[in-house]
N, C-alpha and C positions, 0 to 999 in steps of 0.2 A: 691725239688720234681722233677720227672724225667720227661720225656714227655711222657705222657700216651697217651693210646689209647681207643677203647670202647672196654670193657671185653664182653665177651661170655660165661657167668657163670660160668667163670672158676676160680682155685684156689685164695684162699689168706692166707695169715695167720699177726694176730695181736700180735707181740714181743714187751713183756715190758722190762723195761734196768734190771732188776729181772734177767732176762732169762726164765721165764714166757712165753709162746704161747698159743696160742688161735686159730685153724684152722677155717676158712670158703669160701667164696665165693667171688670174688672180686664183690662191689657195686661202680655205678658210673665212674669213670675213672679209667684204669690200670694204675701199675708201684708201684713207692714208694716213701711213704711220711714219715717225721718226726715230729714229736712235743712232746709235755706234754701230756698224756691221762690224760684226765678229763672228769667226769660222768654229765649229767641234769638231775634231776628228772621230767620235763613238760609232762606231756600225751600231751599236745598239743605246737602247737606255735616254730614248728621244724625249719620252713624259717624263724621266728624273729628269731632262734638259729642262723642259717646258715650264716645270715645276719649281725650280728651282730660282730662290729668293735673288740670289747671286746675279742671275742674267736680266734686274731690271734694268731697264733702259737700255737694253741692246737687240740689234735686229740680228737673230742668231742664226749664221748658214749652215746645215747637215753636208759634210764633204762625200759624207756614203752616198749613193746616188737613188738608193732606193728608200723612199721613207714611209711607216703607218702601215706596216702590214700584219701588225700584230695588234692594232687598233688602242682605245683605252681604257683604262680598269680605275676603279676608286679605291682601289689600293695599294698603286706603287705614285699616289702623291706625294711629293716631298713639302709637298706645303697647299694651302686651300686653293688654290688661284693657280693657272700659269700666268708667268709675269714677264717673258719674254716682250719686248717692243715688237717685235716683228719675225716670222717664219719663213728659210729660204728652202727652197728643194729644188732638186731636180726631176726624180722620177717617184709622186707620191701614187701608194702603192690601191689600186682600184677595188680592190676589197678588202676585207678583214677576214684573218684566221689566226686564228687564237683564240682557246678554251677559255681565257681567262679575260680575255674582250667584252665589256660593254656595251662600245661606242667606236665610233670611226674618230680618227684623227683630224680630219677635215669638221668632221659635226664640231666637238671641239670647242676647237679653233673660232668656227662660227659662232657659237654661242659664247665664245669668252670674248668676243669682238677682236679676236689677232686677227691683224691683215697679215696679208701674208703670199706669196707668191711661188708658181712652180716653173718647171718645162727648161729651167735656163740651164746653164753649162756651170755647176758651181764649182768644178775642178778650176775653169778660168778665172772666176770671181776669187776663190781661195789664191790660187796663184798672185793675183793679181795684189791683193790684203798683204800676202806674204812679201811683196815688195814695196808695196807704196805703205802700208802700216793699218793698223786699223782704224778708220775713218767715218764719220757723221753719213747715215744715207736715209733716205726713205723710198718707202714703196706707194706705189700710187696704182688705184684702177678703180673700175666703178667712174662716176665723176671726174674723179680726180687725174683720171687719166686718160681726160681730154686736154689738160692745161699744156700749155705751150712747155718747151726742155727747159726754156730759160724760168720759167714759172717754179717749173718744180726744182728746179737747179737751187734759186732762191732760197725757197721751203724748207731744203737741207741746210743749206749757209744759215740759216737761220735759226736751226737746232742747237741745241747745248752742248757743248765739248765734254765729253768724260772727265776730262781731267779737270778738279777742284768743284769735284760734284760729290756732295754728301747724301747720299739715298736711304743712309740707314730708319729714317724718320719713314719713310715710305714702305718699306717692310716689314718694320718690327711688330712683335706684338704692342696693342695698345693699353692691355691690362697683364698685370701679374695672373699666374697659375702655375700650377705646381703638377708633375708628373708623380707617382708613387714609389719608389724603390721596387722591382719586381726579384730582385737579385734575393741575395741575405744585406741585408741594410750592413753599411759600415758609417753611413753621411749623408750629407746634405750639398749640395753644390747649387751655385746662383752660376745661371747661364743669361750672359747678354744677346739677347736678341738682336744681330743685328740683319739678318735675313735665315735664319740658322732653318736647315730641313730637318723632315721627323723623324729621319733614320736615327740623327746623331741623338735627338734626342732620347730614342728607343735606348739606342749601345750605353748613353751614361745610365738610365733606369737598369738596365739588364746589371750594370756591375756592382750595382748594391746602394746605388744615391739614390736620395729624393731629387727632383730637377726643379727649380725653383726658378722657371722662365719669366726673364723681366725687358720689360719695356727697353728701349735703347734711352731712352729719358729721366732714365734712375739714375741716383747720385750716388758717389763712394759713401757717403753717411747711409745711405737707405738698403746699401748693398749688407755692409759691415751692422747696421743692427739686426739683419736675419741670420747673425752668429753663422755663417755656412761653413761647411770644411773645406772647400774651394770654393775656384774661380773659376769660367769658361767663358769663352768668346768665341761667339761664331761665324762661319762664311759671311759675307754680305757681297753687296756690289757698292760701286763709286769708287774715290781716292780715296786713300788711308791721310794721305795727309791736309784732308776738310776735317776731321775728326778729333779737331786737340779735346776737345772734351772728354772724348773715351779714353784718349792718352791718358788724361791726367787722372781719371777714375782707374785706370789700372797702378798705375804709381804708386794711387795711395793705397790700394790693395795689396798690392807687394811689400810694401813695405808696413802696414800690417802681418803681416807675413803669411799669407794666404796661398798654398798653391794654386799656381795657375796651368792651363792646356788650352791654347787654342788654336785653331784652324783657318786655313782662309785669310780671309780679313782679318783675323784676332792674329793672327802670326805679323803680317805688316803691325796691325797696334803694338803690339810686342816689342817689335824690332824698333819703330818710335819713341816706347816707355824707356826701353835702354840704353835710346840715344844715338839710334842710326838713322838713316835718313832712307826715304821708299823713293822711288821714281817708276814712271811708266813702263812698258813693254811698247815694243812696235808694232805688235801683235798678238801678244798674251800668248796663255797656253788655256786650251780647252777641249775638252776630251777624255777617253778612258784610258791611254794608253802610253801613258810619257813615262819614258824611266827614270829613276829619280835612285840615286847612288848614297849608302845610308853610312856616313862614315866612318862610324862607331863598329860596323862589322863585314863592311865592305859587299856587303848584299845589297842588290839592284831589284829593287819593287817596280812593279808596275802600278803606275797611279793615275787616279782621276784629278782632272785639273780646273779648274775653271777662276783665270785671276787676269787680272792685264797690267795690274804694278806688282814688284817685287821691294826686296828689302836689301840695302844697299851693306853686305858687310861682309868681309877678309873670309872666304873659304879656305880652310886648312892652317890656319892658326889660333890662337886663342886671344884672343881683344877681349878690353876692358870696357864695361859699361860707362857711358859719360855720364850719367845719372847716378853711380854711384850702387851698383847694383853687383855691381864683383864682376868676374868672367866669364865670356860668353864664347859659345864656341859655334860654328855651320855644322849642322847636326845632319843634314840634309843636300844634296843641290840637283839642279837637272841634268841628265845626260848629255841633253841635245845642244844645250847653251850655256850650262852652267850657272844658272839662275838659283841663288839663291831658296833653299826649299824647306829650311829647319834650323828654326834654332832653340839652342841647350842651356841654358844656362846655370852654372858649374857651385855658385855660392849661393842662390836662393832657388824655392824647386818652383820652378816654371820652366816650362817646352812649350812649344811650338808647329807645327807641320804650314805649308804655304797649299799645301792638298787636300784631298776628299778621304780621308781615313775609313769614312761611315759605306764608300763602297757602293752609290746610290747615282747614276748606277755606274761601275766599276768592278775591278778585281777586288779582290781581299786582301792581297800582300798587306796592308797597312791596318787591319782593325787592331794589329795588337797594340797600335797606341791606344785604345781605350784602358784597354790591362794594364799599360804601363802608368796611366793616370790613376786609373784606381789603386796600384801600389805605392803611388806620388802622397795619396791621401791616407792611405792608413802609415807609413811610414812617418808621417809628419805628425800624425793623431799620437801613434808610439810615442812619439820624441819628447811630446809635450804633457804623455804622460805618469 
């Protein structure tokens, strides 16, 4: 990303690696950015988007057409930073109204150096993702958008491909710290940072753990001597399978016999450690509002999503771990595609979710996976005592 400056309504335009453009207006910070364009479906819960560890290295398009009208607060961050690559809109919204507003969206933006762009048709550009798949683009204006099509055309061709891209190194925290139990304490839980937001962190503290947030750099030795009564593994972004390292630090965790929960990305790990295999999406799922069919009671949640691989394994029957970890079963999947969305596994206590349980921002249907983790852990504390 270049070093932007603050735009003056002036030009931008959004090039996919297609050779696809899309003219508008520079939003946010000038200059030029690169990533993956990737579409959310949320009318709302744009700073949990912005915010959120999960969407680095992607230029993330709002399909609602009105965006920022409720401006920003320094309390619905999911994390220090927005970490988006890049911001699309259509219609951002010209003033703020919201009691609970700081700051305008576009200030922001500019001060966290997102380029970013508006005024375009992102119904087309959505359409458009949803066929051809999601793809390498950057945004250019300021400067940079004066360079010839084939210039910029380039610039994209030239950015990184998602796939076999490890980011967790780029999010996590880089020191240990620990959250307090705010609950009635029952434990301790070590949560791998791998871009993980403060919501979830809040839900494990509320259910009676200490949170004992570590580096994505920690070793199964460094995890297993803070004696913890779980495991957790958080959202991140990149591919699950650049990550044999966390594979194999969950492994050995498991098989210490550790409960585990995690989300996101830690569901692909999961599905890895058991011995399944992730592959990409053509176009992910992201947004508040995908329904996601829970098998165990045939109740249909509405869930937040934000992933673009999934986990490659038999919905509606019960398979055996190739790693030796007993039965596992699709605890979870999506309505719309059937994507893989949860897995259970039946002989050691580790679960799963491929979704945003934490509700940040989102529906609630799902927080009672935090309950159900904290009964994972005192159930296993019982057993062993």
């Amino acid at each position: 990303m270049t070093a932007p400056t603050r735009p003056a309504n002036e030009p931008a335009v959004l090039v996919l690696e297609d050779g696809t453009r899309y003219d508008g207006r520079a939003y946010g910070a000038s200059g030029r950015t690169l990533g993956e364009a990737v579409f959310a479906t949320g009318m709302t819960g744009y700073q949990e988007t912005l915010t959120d560890p999960s969407y680095a290295g992607q230029i993330v398009l709002m399909t609602a057409p009105h965006i920022g009208n409720t401006g920003m607060n320094d309390d619905d961050m999911e994390s220090a930073k927005i970490w988006v690559a890049g911001f699309v809109v259509r219609d951002p919204s010209r003033v703020v109204s919201n009691f609970r507003a700081q700051r305008s969206l576009d200030d922001d933006l500019a001060a966290a150096g997102i380029v970013g762009i508006s005024g375009i048709d992102t119904r087309a550009v959505t359409r458009h993702i949803r066929s051809a798949g999601a793809m390498r683009a950057g945004i250019f204006s300021g400067a940079d958008a004066s360079l010839t099509h084939g210039e910029q055309l380039d610039l994209v061709l030239g950015g990184a491909e998602m796939a076999g891209q490890n980011l967790s190194g780029t999010v996590s925290t880089q020191e240990q710290y620990t959250l307090p139990a705010t609950g009635e304490r029952i434990g301790s839980v070590a949560v791998l940072d791998l871009g993980v937001k403060t919501s979830t962190l809040n839900y494990l503290a509320e259910r009676g753990l200490d949170v004992h947030v570590l580096p994505q750099s920690v070793t199964a030795e460094e995890v297993l001597a803070l004696k913890p009564d779980a495991l957790f593994f958080s959202n991140g972004p990149g591919d699950p399978g650049a990550s044999d390292r966390h594979v194999e630090l969950l492994r050995t965790s498991l098989r210490a016999g550790l409960p585990y929960f995690g989300i996101c990305f830690g569901n692909q790990l999961l599905g890895r450690a058991l011995g399944y295999q992730t592959y990409k999406l053509p176009f992910g799922h992201r947004g508040i509002n995908q329904p996601v069919l829970d098998t165990a009671t045939g109740r249909v949640e509405i869930t937040a999503h934000n992933h673009g691989f999934a986990v490659d394994a038999p919905i509606g029957e019960i398979s055996e771990s190739a790693e030796g970890f007993g039965r596992v079963e699709v605890s979870h999947y999506d309505l719309n595609d059937n994507v893989v969305e949860g897995l259970n596994c039946l002989d050691i206590p580790a679960f799963s979710v491929q979704y945003h349980p934490e509700s940040a921002a989102g529906p609630h249907d799902a927080n009672y996976l935090f309950d159900r983790f904290r009964d994972l852990v005192i159930a296993n504390k019982e057993s062993k005592a």
